[in-house]
C-alpha positions in Angstrom: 119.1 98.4 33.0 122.8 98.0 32.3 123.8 97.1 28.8 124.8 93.2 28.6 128.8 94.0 28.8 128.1 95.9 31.7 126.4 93.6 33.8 127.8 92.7 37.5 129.7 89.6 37.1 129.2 88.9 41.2 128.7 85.7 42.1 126.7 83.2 44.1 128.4 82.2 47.8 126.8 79.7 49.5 125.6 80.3 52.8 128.3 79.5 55.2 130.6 82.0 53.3 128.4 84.6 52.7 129.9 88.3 53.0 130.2 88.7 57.0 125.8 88.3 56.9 124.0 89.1 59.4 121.5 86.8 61.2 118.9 90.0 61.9 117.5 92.4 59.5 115.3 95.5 59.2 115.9 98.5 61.6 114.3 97.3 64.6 116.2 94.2 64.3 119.6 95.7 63.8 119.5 98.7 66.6 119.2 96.1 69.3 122.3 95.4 71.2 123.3 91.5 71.8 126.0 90.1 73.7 127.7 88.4 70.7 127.7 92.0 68.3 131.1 92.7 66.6 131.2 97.0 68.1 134.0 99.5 67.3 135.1 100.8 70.2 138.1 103.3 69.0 138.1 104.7 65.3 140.5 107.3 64.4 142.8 108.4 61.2 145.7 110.1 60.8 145.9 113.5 59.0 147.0 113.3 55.7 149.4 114.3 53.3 149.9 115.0 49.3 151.8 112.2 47.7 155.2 113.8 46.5 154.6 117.0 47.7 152.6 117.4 51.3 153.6 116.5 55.0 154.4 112.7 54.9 156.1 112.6 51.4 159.1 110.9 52.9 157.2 108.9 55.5 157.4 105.2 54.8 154.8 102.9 55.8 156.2 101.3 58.5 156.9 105.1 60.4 153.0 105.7 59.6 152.2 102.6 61.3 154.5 103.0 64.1 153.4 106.0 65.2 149.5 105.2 64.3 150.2 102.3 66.9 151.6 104.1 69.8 149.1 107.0 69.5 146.8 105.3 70.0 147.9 102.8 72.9 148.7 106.2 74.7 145.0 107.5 74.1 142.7 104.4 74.9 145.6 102.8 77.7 144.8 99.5 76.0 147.0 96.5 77.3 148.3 95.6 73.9 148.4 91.9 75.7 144.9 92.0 75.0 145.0 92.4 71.8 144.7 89.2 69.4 144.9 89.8 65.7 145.6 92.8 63.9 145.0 92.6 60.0 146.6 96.0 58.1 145.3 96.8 54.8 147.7 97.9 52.4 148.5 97.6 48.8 152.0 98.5 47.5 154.4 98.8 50.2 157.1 95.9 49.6 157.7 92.9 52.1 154.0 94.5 53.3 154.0 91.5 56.3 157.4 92.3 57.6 157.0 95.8 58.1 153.4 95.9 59.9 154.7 93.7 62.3 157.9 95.6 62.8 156.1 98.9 63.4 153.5 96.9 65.5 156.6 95.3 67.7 158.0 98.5 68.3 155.6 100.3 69.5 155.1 97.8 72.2 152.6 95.7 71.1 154.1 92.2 72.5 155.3 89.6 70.0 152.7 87.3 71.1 150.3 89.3 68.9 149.7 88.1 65.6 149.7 90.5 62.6 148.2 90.0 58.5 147.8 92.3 55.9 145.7 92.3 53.1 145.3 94.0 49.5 141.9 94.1 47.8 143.1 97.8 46.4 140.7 100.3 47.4 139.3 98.1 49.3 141.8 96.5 51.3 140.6 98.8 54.5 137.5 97.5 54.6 138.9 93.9 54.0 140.6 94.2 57.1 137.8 95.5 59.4 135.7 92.9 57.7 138.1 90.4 59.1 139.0 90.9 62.5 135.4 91.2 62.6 134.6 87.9 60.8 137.2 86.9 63.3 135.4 87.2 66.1 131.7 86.5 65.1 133.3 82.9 64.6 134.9 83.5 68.1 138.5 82.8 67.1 139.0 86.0 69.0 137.2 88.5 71.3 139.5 91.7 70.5 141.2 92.7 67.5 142.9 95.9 65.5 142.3 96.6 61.9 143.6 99.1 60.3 144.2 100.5 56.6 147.7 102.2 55.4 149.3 104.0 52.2 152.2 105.9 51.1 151.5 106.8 47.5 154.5 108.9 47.8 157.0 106.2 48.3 155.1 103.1 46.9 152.6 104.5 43.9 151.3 101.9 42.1 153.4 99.4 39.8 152.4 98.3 36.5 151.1 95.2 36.5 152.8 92.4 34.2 150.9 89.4 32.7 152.2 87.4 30.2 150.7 87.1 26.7 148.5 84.2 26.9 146.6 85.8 29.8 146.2 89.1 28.2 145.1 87.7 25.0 141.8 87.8 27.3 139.9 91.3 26.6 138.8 91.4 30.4 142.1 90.1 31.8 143.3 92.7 29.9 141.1 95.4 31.0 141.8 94.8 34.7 145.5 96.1 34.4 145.2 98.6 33.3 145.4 102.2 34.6 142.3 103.7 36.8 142.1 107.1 34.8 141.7 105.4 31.9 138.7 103.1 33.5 137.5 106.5 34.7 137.6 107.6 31.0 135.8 104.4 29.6 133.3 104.9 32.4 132.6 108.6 31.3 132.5 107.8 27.1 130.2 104.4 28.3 127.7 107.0 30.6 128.1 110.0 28.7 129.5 111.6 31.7 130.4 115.3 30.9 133.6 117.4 31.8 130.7 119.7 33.0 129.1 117.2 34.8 132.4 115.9 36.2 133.3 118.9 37.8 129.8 119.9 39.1 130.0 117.2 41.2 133.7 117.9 42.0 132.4 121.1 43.6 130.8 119.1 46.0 133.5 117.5 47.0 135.6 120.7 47.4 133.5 123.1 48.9 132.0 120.5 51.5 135.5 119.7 52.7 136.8 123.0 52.9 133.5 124.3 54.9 134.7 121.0 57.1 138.4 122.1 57.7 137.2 125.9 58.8 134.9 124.6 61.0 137.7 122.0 62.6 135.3 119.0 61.9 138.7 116.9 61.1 139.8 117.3 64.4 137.1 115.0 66.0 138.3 112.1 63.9 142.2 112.3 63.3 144.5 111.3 66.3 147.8 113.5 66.6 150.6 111.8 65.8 154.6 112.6 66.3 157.1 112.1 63.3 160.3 113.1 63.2 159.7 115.5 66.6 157.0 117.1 64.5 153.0 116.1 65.7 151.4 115.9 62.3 147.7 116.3 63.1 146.1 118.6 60.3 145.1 117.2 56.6 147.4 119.1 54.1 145.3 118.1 50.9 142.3 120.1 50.9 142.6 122.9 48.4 141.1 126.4 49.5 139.3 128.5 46.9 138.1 126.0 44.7 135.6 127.6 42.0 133.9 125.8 39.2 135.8 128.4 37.2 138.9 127.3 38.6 137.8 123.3 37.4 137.1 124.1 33.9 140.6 126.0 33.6 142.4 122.2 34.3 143.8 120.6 31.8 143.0 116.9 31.2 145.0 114.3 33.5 145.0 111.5 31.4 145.4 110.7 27.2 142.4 108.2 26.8 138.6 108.7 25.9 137.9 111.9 25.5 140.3 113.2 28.1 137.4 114.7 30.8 139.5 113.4 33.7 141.1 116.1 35.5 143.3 116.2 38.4 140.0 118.5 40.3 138.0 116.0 39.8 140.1 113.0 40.3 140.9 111.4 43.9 144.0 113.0 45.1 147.1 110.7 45.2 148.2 111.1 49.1 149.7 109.1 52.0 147.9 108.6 55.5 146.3 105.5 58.3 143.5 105.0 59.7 142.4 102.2 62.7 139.5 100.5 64.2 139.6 98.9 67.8 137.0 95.9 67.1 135.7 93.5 70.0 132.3 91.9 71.3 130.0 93.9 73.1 129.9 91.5 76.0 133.6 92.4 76.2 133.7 96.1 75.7 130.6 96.2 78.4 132.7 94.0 81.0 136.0 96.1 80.6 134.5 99.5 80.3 135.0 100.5 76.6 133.4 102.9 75.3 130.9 101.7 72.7 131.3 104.1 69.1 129.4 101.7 66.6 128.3 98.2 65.6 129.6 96.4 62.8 126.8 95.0 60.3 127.7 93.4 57.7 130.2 93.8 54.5 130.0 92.4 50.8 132.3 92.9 48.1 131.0 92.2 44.4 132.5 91.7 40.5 131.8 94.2 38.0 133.0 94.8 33.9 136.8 95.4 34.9 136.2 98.2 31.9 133.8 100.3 33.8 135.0 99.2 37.3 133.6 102.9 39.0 130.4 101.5 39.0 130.4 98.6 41.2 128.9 100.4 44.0 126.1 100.5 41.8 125.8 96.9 42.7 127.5 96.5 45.9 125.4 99.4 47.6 122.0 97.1 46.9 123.4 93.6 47.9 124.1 95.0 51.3 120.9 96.7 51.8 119.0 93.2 51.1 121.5 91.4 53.2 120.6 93.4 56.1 117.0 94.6 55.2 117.5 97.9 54.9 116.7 100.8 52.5 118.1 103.7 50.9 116.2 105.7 53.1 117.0 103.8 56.0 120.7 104.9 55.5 121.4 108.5 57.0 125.0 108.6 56.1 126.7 107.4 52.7 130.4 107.5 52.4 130.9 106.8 48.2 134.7 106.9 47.7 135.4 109.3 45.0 137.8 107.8 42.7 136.5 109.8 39.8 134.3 112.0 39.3 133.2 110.3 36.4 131.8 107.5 38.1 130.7 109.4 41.3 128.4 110.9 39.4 126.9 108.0 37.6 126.4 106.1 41.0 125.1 108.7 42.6 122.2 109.3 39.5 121.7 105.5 39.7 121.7 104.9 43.3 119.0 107.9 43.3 120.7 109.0 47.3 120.2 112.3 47.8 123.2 114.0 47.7 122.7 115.7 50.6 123.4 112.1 52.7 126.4 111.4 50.7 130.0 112.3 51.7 128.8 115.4 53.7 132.4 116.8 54.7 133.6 115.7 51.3 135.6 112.8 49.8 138.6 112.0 48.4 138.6 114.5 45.5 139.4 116.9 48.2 140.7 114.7 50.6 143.2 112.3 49.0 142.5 108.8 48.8 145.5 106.6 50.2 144.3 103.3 48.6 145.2 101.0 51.7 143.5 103.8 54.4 140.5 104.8 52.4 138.1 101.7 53.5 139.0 102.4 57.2 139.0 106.3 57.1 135.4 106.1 55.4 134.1 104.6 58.7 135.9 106.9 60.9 134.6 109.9 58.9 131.4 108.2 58.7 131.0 107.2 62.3 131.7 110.8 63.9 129.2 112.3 61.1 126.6 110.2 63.0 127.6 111.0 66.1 127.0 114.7 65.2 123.9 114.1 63.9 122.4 112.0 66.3 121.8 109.3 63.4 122.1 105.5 63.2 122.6 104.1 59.9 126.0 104.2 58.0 126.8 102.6 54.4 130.5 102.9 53.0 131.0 102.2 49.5 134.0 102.6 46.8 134.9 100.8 43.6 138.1 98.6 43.2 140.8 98.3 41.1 140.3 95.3 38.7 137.2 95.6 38.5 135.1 95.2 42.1 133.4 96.9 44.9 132.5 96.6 48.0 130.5 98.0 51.2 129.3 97.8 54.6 126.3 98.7 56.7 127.6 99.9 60.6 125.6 101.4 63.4 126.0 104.4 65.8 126.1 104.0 69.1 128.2 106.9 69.9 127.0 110.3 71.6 128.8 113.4 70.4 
């Protein structure tokens, strides 16, 4: 049980806004294949780069997005006519609006296309699947893109400014403020050990270097050109990482008992990711190929304090929602903002580790906030596909003090 303070503050929707719900539940129910379904039929994600330092440093959004967009009307020969919504998620670019639909105008997407973007921080990824797909199970529209961007090289995060009389309130003031030093309360709160920390770390590491020698990346990132340069291989994954080599970092941040370190801390890094979304009945009539199903998606309130835990609650409110259990789900991709509270969640959840980020996560990988909730399904999605297995869950806490995740099905073959 959590302690009083810690409790999930999620609230009760009623039922004609619940989180995306689906009408069917259990397996049996969920594997069949309707009409109406909400099915991914093109998921891919850019490589990506280390914020400052790596391959798109000086790559602003609206390049990332431009050349996201054209890649990928040259690999699928989509009529971008047919498209009718596109929602970007993205957190900390400036005039956000302006520049999606810029980049999406000129790569030739027509101006009769609509465009949104969304921020729900780590989240804001998922947000946008979740609503081109919300878009269509209310059949406003048939066919839509979403897709997730960052550059934490050109736009890190800005402080956010309140004014007194709003953080005179403990949890108002919580929520603002930096994410290593939630990662730090989260560690001192769960007695989460520098050992423990980078233990888990290792995981993270060693899985995604094993991935990039063994060109596993390549099946999910589409090539793109920037600059006369194709950019098409992750820079971000370190080689040689040791536990040795963790306990030599120095602490990352001044709070709490300083276990945060930048090995087993989410990389800061730049990168886009994209999901074609439509109905089956569509994607059967014009010959797309089907990758996955769309379940459902929730997003929940936690202790803005201890904010890495909320997939500790969001994880089980979209299992009931759709009927399914732990061991239902044969792929779980956790974001790693910390490796504080990866490891709490992971203990708590009680997943066996072996189902969770198998090619690694974003201490290895990087984890652009605005990307990260659409790259999760990408990476999840081909996982399956290589497997053979059915059942995806994608998870990650939130800035502020949320969580979300979503249940999706493979239909691939690999």
């Amino acid at each position: 049980m959590l302690p009083t303070a810690l409790k999930v503050l999620a609230r009760r929707t009623p039922a004609y806004s619940r989180a995306a719900s689906t009408s069917a539940k259990g397996v049996s129910a969920l594997l069949q294949k309707n009409p109406e379904d909400v099915v991914i039929t093109f998921a891919k994600r850019t490589a990506m780069g280390r914020a400052k330092k790596g391959q798109l440093k000086d790559t602003p959004v609206d390049e990332l997005l431009h050349a996201l967009f054209k890649a990928t009307l040259e690999t699928t020969k989509l009529d971008p006519a047919k498209i009718e919504d596109i929602f970007v998620g993205t957190c900390h670019p400036p005039s956000p609006l302006y520049i999606s639909r810029a980049a999406a105008l000129a790569s030739g997407i027509p101006a009769e296309v609509p465009i949104a973007t969304v921020n729900r921080l780590c989240s804001s990824g998922l947000q946008a699947i979740r609503s081109i797909a919300q878009a269509i199970q209310m059949g406003s529209i048939s066919l839509g893109v979403a897709v997730g961007v960052e550059s934490m090289s050109l736009n890190p995060r800005p402080t956010p400014e309140v004014v007194d009389a709003v953080k005179a309130n403990s949890q108002a003031d919580d929520c603002i403020q930096p994410m290593g030093w939630t990662s730090e309360m989260v560690a001192q709160a769960y007695n989460v050990s520098r050992e423990k920390q980078d233990h888990y770390a290792m995981f993270s590491h060693s899985r995604a270097q094993i991935a990039l020698e063994k060109g596993i990346f390549a099946e999910e990132i589409i090539p793109i050109e920037l600059k006369g340069k194709v950019v098409s291989v992750d820079d971000t994954i370190r080689k040689g990482v040791t536990l040795e080599s963790l306990a030599g970092l120095k602490s990352a941040f001044e709070w709490g008992d300083r276990r945060s370190t930048a090995g087993n801390s989410a990389g800061v890094g730049d990168g886009a990711a994209i999901c074609i979304l439509t109905t089956r009945k569509r994607a059967e009539a014009e010959g797309f190929e089907i990758l996955g199903k769309y379940v459902a998606s929730t997003f929940v309130g936690v202790e803005p304090r201890y904010m890495g835990i909320s997939p500790v609650a969001a994880i089980p409110k979209i299992l009931e929602q759709t009927g399914l259990t732990r061991e239902d789900i044969d792929v779980f991709e956790i974001n790693e903002a910390f490796a504080s509270q990866w490891a709490y969640c992971i203990e708590e959840l009680q997943v066996p580790i072996e189902k969770i980020n198998p090619n690694g996560g974003s201490m290895a990988l990087t984890h652009p906030l605005g990307m990260t909730g659409v790259r999760q399904v990408v990476t999840g999605l081909a996982e399956l596909r290589r497997r053979d297995a059915k059942f995806l869950c994608t998870s990650m806490c939130v800035g502020s003090g949320m969580g979300g995740a979503a249940v999706f099905v493979n239909e691939g073959r690999s």
